[in-house]
C-alpha positions as CSV (number, residue, x, y, z in Angstrom):
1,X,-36.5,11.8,-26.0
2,X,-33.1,11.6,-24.0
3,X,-30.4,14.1,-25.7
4,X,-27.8,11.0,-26.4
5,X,-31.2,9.2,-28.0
6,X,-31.6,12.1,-30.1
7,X,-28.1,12.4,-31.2
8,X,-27.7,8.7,-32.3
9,X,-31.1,9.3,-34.4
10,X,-29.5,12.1,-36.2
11,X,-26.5,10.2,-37.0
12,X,-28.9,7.1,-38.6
13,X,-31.0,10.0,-40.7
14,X,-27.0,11.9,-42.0
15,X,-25.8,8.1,-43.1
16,X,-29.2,8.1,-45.2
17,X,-29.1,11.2,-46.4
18,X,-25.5,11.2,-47.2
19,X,-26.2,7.9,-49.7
20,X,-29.8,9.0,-50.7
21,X,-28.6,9.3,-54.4
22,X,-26.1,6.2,-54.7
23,X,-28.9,3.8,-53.0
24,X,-31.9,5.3,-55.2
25,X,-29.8,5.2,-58.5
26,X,-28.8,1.5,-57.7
27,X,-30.5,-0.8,-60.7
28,X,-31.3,-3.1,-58.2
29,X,-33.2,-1.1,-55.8
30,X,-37.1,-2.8,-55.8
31,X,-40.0,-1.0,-57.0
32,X,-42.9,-2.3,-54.7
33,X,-41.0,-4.0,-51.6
34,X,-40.1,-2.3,-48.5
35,X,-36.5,-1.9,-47.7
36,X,-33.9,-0.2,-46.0
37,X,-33.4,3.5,-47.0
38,X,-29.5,2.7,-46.6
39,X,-27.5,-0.2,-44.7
40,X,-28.8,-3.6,-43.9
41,X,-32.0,-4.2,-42.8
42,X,-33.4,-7.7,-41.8
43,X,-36.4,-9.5,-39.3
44,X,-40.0,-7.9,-40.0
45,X,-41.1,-6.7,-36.2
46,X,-44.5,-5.3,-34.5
47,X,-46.6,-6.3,-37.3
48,X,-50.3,-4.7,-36.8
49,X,-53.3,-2.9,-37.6
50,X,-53.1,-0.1,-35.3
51,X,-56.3,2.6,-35.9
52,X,-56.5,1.6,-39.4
53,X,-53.3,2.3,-40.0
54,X,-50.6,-0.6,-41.2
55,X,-47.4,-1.0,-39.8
56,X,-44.5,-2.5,-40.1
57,X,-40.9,-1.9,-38.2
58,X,-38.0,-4.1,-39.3
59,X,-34.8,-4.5,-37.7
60,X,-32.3,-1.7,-39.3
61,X,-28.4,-1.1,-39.2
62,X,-28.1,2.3,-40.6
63,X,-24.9,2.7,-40.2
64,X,-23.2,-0.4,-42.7
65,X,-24.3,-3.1,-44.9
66,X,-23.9,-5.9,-41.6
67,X,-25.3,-6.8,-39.2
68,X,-24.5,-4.8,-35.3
69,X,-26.6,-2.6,-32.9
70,X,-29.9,-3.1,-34.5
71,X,-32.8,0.4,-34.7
72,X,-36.3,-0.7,-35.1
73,X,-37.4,1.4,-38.4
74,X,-40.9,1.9,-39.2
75,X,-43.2,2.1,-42.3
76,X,-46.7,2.8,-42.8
77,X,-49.8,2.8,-45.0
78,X,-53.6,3.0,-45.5
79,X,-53.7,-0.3,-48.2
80,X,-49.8,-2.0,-47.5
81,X,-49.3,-1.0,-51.3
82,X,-48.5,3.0,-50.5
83,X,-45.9,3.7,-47.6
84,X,-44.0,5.9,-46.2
85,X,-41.4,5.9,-44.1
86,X,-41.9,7.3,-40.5
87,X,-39.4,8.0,-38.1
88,X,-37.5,5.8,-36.4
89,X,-39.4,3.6,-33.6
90,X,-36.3,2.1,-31.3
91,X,-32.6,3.1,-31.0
92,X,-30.4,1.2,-29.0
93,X,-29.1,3.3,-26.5
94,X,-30.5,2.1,-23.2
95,X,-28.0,0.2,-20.8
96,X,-30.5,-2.8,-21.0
97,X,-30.4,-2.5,-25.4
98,X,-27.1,-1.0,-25.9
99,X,-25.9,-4.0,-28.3
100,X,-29.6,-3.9,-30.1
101,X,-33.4,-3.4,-30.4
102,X,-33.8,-6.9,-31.0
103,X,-36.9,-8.4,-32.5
104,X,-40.2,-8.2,-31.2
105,X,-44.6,-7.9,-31.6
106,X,-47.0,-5.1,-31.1
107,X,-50.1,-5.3,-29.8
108,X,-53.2,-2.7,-29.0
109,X,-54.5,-2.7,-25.2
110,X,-56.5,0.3,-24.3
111,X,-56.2,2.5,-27.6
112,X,-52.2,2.2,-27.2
113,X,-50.0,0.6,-29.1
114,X,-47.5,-1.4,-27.3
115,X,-43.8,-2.5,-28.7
116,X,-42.6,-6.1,-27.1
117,X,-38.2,-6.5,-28.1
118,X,-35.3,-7.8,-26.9
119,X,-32.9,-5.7,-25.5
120,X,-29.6,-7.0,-26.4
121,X,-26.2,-6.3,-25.0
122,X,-22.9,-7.5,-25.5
123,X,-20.1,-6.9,-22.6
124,X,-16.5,-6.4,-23.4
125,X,-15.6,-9.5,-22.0
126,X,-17.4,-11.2,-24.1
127,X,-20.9,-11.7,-22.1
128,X,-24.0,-11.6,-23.0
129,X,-27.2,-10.0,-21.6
130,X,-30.8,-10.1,-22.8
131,X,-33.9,-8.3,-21.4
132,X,-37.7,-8.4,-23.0
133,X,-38.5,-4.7,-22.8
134,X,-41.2,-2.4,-23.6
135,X,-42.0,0.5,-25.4
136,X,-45.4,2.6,-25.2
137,X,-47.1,4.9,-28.1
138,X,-50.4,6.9,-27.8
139,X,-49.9,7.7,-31.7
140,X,-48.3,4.9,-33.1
141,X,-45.6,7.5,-34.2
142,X,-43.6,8.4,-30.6
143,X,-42.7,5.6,-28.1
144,X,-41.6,5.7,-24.3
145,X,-39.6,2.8,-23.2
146,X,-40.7,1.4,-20.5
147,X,-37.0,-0.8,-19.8
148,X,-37.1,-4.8,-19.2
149,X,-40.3,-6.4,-18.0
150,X,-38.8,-10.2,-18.3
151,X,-35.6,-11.0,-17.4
152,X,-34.0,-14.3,-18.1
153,X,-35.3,-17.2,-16.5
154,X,-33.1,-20.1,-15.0
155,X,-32.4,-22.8,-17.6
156,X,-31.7,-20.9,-20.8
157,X,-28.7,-19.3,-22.4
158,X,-28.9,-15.2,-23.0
159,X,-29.8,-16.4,-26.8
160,X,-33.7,-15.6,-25.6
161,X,-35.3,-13.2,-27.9
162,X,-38.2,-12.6,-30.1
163,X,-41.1,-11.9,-28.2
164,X,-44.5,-12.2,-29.8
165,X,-48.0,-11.0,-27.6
166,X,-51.4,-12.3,-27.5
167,X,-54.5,-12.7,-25.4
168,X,-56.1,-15.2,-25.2
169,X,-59.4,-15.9,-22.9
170,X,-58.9,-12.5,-21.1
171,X,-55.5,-13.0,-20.4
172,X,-51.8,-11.9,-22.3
173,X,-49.7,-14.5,-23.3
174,X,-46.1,-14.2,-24.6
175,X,-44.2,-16.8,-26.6
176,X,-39.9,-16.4,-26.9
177,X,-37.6,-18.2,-29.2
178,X,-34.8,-19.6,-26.7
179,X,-31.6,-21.9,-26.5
180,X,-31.1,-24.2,-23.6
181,X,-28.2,-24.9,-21.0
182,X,-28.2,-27.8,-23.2
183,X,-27.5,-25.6,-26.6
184,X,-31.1,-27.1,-27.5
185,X,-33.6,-24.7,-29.5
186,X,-37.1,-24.2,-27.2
187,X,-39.8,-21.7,-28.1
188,X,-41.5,-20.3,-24.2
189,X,-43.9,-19.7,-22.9
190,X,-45.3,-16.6,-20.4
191,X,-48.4,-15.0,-19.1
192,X,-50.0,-11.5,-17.9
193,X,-52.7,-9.8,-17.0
194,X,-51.2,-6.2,-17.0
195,X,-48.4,-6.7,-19.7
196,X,-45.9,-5.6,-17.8
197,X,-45.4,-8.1,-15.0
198,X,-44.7,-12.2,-16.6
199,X,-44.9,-15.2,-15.4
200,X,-43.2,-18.3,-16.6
201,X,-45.6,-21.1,-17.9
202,X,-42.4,-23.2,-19.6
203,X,-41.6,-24.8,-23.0
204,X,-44.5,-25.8,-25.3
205,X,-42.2,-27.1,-27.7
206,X,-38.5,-27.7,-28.4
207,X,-35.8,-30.3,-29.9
208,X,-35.8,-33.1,-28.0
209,X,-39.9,-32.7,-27.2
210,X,-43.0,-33.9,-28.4
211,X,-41.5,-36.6,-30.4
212,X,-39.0,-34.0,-31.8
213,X,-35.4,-35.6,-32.2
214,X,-32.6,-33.0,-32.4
215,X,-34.0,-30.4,-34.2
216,X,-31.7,-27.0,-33.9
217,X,-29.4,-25.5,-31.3
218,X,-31.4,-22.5,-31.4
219,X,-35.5,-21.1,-32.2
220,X,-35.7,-17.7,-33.4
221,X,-39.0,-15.6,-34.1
222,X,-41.4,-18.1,-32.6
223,X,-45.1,-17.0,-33.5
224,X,-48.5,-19.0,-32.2
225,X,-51.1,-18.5,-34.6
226,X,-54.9,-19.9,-35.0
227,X,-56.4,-20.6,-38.2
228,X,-59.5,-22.9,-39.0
229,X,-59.1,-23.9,-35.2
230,X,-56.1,-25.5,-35.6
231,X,-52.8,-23.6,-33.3
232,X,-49.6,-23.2,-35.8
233,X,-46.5,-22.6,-34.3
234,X,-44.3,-20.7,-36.6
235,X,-40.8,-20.9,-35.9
236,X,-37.1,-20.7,-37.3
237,X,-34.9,-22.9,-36.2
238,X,-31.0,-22.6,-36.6
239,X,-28.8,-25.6,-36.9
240,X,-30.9,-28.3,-39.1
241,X,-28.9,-30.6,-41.2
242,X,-29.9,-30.9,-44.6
243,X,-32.2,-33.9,-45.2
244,X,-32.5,-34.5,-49.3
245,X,-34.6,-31.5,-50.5
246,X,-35.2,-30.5,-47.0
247,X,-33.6,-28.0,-45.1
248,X,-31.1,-26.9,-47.8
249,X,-30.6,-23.1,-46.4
250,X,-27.9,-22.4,-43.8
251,X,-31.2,-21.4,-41.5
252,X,-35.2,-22.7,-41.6
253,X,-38.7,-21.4,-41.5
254,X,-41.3,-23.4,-40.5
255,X,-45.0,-24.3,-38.7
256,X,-46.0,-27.1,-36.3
257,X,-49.7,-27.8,-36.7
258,X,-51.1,-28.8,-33.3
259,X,-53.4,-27.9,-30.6
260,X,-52.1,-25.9,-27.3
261,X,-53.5,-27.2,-23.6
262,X,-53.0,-23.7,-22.3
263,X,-53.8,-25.0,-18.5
264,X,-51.7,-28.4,-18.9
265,X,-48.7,-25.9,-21.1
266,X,-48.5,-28.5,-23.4
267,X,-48.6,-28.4,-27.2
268,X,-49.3,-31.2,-29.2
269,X,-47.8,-31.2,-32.3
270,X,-47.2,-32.7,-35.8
271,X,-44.3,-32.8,-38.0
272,X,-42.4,-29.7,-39.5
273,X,-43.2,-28.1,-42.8
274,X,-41.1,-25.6,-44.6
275,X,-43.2,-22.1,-45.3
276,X,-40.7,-21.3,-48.4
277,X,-39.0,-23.7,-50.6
278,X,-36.7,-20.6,-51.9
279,X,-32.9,-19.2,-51.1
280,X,-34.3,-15.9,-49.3
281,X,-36.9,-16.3,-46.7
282,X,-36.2,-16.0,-43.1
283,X,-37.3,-14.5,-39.7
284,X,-41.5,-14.5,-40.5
285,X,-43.9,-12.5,-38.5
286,X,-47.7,-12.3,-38.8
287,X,-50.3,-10.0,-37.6
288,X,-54.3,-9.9,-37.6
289,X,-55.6,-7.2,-39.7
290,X,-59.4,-5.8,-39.0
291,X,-60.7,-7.4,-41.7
292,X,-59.5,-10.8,-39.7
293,X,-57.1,-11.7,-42.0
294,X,-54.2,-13.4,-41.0
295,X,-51.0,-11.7,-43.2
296,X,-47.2,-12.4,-43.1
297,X,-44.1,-10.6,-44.1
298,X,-40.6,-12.4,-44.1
299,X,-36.9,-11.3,-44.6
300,X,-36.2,-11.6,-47.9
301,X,-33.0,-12.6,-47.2
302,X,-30.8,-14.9,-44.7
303,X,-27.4,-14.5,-42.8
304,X,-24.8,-16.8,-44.9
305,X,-21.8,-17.2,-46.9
306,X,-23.1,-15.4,-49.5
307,X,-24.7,-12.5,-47.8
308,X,-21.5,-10.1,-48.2
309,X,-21.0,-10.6,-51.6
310,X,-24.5,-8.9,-52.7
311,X,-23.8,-6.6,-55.4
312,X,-25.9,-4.1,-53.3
313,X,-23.9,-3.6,-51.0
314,X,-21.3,-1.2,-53.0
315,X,-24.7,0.7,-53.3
316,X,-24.8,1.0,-49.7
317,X,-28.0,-1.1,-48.6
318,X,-28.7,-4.6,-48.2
319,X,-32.0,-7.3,-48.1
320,X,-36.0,-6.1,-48.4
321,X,-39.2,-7.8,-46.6
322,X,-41.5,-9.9,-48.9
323,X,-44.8,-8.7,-50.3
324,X,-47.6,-9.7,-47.9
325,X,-49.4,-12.3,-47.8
326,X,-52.4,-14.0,-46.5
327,X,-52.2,-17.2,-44.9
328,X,-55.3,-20.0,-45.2
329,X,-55.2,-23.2,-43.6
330,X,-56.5,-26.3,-45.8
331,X,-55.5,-29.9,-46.7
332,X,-53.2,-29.8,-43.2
333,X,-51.2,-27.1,-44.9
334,X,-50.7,-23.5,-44.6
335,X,-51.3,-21.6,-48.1
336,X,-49.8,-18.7,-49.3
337,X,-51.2,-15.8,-51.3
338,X,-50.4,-12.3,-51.8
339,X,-53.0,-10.0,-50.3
340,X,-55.6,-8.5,-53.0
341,X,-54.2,-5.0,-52.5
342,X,-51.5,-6.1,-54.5
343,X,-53.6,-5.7,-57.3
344,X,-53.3,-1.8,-57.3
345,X,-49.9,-2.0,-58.8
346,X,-51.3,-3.5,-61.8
347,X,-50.9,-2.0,-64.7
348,X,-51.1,-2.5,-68.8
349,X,-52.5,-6.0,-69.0
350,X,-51.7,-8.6,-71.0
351,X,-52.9,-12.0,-72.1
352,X,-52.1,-15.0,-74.0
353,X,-54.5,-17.8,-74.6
354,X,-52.5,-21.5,-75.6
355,X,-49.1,-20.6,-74.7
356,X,-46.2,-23.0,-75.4
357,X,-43.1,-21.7,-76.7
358,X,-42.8,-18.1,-76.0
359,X,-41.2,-15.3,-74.3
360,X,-41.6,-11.8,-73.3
361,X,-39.2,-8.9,-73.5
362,X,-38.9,-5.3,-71.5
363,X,-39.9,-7.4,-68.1
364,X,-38.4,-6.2,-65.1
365,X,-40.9,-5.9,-62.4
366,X,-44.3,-7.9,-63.3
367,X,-46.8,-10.1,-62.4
368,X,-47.4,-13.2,-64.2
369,X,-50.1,-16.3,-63.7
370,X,-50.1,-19.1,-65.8
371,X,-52.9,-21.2,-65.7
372,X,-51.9,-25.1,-67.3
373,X,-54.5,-26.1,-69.7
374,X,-52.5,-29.4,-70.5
375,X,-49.5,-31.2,-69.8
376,X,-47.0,-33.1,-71.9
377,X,-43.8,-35.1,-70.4
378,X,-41.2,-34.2,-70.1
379,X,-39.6,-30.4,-68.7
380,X,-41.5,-27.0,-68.9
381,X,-39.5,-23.7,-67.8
382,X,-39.4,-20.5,-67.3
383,X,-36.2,-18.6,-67.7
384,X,-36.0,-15.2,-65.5
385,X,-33.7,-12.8,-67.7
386,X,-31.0,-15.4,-68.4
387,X,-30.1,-15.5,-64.4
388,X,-32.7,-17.8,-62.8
389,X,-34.9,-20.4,-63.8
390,X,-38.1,-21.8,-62.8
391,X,-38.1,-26.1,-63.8
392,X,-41.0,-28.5,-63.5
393,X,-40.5,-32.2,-64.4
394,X,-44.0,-33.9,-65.4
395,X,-42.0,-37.0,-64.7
396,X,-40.3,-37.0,-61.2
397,X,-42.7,-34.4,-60.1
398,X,-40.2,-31.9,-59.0
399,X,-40.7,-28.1,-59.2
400,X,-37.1,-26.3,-58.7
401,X,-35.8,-22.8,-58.9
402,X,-32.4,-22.4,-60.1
403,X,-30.2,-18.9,-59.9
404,X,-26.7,-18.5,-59.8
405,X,-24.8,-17.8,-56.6
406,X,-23.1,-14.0,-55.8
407,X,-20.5,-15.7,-54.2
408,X,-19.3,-18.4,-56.5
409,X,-21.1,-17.4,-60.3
410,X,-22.3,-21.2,-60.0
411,X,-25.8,-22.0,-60.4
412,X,-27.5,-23.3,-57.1
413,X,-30.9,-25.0,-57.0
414,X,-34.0,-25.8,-54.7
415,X,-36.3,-28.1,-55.3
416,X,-39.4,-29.5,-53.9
417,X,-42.2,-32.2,-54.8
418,X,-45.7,-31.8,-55.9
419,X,-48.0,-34.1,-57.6
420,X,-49.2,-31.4,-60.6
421,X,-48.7,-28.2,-61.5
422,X,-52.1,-26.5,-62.4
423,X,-51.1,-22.6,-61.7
424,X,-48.3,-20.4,-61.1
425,X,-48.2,-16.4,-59.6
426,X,-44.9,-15.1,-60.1
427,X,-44.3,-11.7,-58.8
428,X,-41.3,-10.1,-60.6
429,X,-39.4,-7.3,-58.8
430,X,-35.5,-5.6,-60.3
431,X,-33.9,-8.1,-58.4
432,X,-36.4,-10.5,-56.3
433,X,-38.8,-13.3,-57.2
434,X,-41.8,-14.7,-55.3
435,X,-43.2,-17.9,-56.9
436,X,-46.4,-19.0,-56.0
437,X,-47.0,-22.8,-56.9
438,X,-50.8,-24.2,-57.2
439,X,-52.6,-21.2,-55.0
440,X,-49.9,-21.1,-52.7
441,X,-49.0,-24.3,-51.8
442,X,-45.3,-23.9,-51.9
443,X,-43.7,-20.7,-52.5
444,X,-40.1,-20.0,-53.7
445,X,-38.8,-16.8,-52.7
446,X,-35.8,-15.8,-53.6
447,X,-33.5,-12.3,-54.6
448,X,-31.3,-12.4,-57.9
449,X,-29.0,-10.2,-59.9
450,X,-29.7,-10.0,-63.6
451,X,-27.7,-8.4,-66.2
452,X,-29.7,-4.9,-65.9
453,X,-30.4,-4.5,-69.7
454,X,-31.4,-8.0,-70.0
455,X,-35.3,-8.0,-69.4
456,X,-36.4,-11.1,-71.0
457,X,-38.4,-14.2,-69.8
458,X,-39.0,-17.2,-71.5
459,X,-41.5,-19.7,-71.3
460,X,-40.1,-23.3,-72.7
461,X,-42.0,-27.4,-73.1
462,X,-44.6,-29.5,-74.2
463,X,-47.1,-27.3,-72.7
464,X,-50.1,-25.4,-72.7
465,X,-51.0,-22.9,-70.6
466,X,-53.1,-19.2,-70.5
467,X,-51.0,-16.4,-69.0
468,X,-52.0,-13.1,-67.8
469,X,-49.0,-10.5,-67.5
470,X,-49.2,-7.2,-65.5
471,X,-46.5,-4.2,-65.2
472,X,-46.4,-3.3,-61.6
473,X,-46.4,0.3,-60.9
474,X,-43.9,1.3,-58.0
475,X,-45.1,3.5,-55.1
């Protein structure tokens, strides 16, 4: 390690040490998420299964609750339920990542594990640079950069980032979020055989193509995944206009369903489906464990208005990743469900058989599922500790979640349409929810700031429903 490499780490490790006590004794720190051990952290990166080991590196500003020259942190664990917290992966000091160790993918090749990011920098005269670099570990622990192995091709803007690896029929294949001379969003794609030398292969997909209109001035965190033989592009687009229910976030997460022509680089494609119907869900990454599961983390949280006025941030730390969860593809959509290890938290079980009007006290971080036995019209709630609630109209067939803003103290609302409710799997944390709807048809994510020594849910309607309520014990 280079002594000015090893002199900014030092710096990151006194800013967490010098707040360890006002960030741990904050009553909205989270019990069973991973976070930032002080500042802000945001995108999930290099997402794998390295020698049995999980890991996960996120996208870290150590030194203040906002966003600037980003660090790649890194967590680990046997069963994604225990971690702990390993030292830091990336820090940008490089010429070529001076501004940030962007987002990125990891891969194994040859018992390695291999770091794909994008090197950001940021000139004085207001310029910017990107470079798709590489960084090498024989442990999973200690990485060599390796610099820039793609530099930016002709036709985009320097917003070109977000590399994620794969191979594919013997050879590696690397797909980039990207904005166009045009300002128009593209996700691109390259190829390998060695991993360090790319070749351009082109768009696959983009506003303005395959029957897409204008559809974002920029693609972030592009991520080309298979399940039940069908290719699902995940992606988050920037600059969609709110359509209705749709799109109601300052920024999107999404999948294409289609089918790649890796030889004709052409990828057809349907239309766009939201992967969270919630306020806090951004920046998604997936990996394949050993087991073959496919499993995604998100941000659990988004870049807006609102985001300074978190009542974290006094507590020196900002935003968490979601719990994992497995992805299935059925019915043309991609379900969500938290991964079974989730069940280890469990503890102190509780049921309820014909539930109707009823509530719960001393709930802070749980886990709940209702399972609807029958259905009245008419409105059936569930109120989160008097500062968010979950609404379902029998009627208009409308599920919405409802919390009130940090910036404003107004309640704010998103909603979404299904044709019955038959189950819901709420996971509970201090100050984050993760709803669940019907086996993971739609989730709502989404973090919130209750009154502390209000822990009280409520469930309200002409209803009946079994429940199942676990305390979730924290790492």
């Amino acid at each position: 390690m280079a002594e000015r490499e090893g002199l900014l780490i030092d710096q990151a490790y006194e800013e967490v040490k010098k707040y360890k006590d006002i960030v741990q004794q904050d009553p909205y720190r989270l019990s069973y998420h991973l976070m930032p051990p002080v500042g802000l952290l945001n995108d999930p990166n290099g997402l794998i299964q390295y020698k049995g080991v999980y890991h996960v590196f996120y996208q870290w500003n150590p030194f203040e609750t906002a966003h600037g020259a980003k660090f790649w942190g890194h967590y680990s664990s046997m069963d994604m339920v225990h971690w702990k917290e390993d030292p830091i992966a990336l820090a940008p000091i490089e010429w070529y990542e001076i501004s940030g160790c962007y987002s990125g993918s990891a891969l194994e090749s040859d018992g390695k594990l291999y770091l794909f990011y994008t090197g950001n920098v940021k000139l004085e005269d207001g310029i910017r640079e990107t470079y798709q670099c590489l960084a090498v570990s024989s442990d999973g622990i200690h990485f060599e950069k390796k610099g820039p192995i793609l530099r930016l091709p002709e036709g985009y803007t320097a917003h070109f980032r977000d590399p994620k690896v794969w191979k594919k029929n013997g050879r590696w294949y690397m797909i980039i979020g990207a904005q166009t001379l045009s300002e128009k969003g593209a996700a691109v794609l390259f190829t390998s055989n060695d991993l360090y030398h790319w070749d351009e292969l082109g768009p696959i997909a983009g506003s303005g193509m395959n029957g897409l209109e204008n559809f974002g001035y920029m693609w972030e965190c592009p991520d080309l995944i298979q399940l039940n033989g069908k290719d699902i592009l995940l992606v988050s687009p920037q600059g969609l206009e709110a359509e209705g229910y749709l799109y109601n976030n300052l920024f999107q997460s999404g999948y294409f369903i289609g089918k790649l022509d890796y030889e004709a680089v052409q990828f057809q494609h349907g239309s766009f489906t939201e992967l969270d119907r919630g306020f806090d869900f951004y920046a998604p990454q997936t990996f394949t464990d050993e087991s073959g599961r496919t499993i995604l983390y998100g941000w659990m949280g988004i870049t807006d208005e609102s985001e300074p006025y978190q009542p974290t941030i006094r507590n020196k730390w900002l935003h968490a990743l979601t719990i994992p969860r497995e992805l299935e593809f059925r019915n043309d959509t991609v379900f969500q469900k938290p991964v079974e290890e989730l069940k280890k938290l469990r503890t102190d079980e509780l049921s309820m058989e014909n539930g109707n009007h009823t509530s719960l006290d001393g709930v802070c971080t749980a886990e709940l599922i209702l399972d609807f036995v029958q259905f009245g019209e008419g409105i059936f709630e569930v109120n989160f500790r008097h500062e968010a609630y979950l609404r379902y109209d029998s009627l208009k067939k409308e599920i919405s979640l409802h919390r009130r803003n940090v910036k404003d103290e107004q309640m704010e609302k998103r909603v979404c349409c299904i044709d019955s409710l038959s189950k819901l799997h709420i996971f509970m944390d201090h100050s984050s929810l993760e709803i669940f709807i019907n086996d993971g048809q739609e989730v709502f994510t989404a973090r919130y700031f209750p009154t502390p020594n209000v822990k009280t849910i409520s469930f309200n309607g002409n209803v009946v429903f079994t429940l199942k309520k676990w305390n979730l014990e924290s790492d």
